[in-house]
C-alpha positions as CSV (number, residue, x, y, z in Angstrom):
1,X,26.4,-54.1,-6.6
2,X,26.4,-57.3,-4.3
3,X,29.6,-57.1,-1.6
4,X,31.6,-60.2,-1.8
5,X,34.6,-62.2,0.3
6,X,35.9,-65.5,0.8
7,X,35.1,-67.6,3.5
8,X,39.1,-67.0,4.2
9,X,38.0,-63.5,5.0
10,X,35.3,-64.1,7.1
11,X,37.1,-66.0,9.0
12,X,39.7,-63.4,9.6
13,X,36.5,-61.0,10.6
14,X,34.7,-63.2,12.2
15,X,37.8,-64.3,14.8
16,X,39.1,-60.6,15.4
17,X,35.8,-58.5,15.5
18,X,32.1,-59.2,16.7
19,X,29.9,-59.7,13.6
20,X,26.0,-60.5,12.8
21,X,26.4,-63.6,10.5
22,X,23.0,-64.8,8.8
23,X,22.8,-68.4,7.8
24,X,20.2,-68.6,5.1
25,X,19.6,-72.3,4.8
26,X,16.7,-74.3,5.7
27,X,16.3,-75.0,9.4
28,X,17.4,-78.8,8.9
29,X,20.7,-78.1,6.9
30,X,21.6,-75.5,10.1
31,X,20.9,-78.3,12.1
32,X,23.6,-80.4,10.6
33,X,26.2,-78.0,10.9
34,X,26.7,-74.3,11.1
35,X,29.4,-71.2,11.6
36,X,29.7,-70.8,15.3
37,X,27.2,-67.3,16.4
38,X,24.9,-67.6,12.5
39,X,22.1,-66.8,13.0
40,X,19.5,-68.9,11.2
41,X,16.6,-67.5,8.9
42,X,15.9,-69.6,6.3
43,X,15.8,-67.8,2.2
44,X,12.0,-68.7,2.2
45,X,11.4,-66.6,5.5
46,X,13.4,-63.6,4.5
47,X,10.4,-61.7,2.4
48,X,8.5,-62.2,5.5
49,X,10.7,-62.0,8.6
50,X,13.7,-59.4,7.7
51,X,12.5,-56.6,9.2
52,X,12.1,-58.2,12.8
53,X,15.6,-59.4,12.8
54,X,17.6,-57.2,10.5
55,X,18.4,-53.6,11.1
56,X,19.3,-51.5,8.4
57,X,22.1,-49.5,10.8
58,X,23.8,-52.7,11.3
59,X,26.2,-54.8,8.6
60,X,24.9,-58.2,8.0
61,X,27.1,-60.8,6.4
62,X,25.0,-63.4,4.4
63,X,26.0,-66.9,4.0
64,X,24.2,-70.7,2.7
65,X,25.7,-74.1,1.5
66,X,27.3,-72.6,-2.1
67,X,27.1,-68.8,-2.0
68,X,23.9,-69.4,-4.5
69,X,21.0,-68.5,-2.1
70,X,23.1,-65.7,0.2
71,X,23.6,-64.0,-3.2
72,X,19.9,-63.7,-4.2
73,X,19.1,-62.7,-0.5
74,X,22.0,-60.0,-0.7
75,X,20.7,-58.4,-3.4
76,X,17.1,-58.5,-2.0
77,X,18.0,-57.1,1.6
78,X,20.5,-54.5,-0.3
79,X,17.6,-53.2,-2.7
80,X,15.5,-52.7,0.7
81,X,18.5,-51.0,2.2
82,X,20.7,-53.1,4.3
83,X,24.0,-53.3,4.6
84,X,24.6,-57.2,3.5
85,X,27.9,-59.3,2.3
86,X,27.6,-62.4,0.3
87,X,29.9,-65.5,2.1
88,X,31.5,-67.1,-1.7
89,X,31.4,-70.7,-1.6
90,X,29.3,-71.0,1.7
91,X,29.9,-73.3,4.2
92,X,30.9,-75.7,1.8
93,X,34.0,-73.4,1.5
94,X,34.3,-72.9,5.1
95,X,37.7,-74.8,6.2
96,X,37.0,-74.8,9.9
97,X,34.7,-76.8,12.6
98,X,31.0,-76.5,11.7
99,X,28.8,-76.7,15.4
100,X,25.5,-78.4,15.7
């Protein structure tokens, strides 16, 4: 089972704890505006790239645009064995300054 929260949450994380925050979208849409500290790997690099950025002793929360994308690469990255979060609504849910 896929673990979910609110982009309400994550903010209340994110602001009161240091956390590794995965941006799944394409490298263009990061470009236009991303959470502050994501870092950016792209759903069609995951399959390829998840073991030289992930760690599977560290929790990982997973976010995109909607929370469509984040949820299929949760429950990729949690059938290999990391610890992941899906982000619900994405950044289009996220009430707070985007950086570019």
């Amino acid at each position: 089972m896929i673990k979910n929260i609110t982009t309400e949450q994550l903010a209340k994380i994110k602001y009161n704890n240091r956390i590794k925050l995965i941006d799944v979208r394409e490298q263009f849409e990061y470009q236009y505006g991303h959470i502050e500290d994501a870092i950016n790997i792209p759903t069609s690099e995951i399959a390829s790239n998840h073991a030289k950025f992930l760690n599977k002793t560290e929790s990982y929360y997973i976010i995109c645009q909607s929370g469509s994308r984040s949820n299929s690469v949760c429950q990729y990255l949690g059938k290999l064995g990391y610890d992941v979060t899906n982000i619900l609504g994405g950044t289009s849910a996220w009430r707070y300054q985007l950086v570019k």
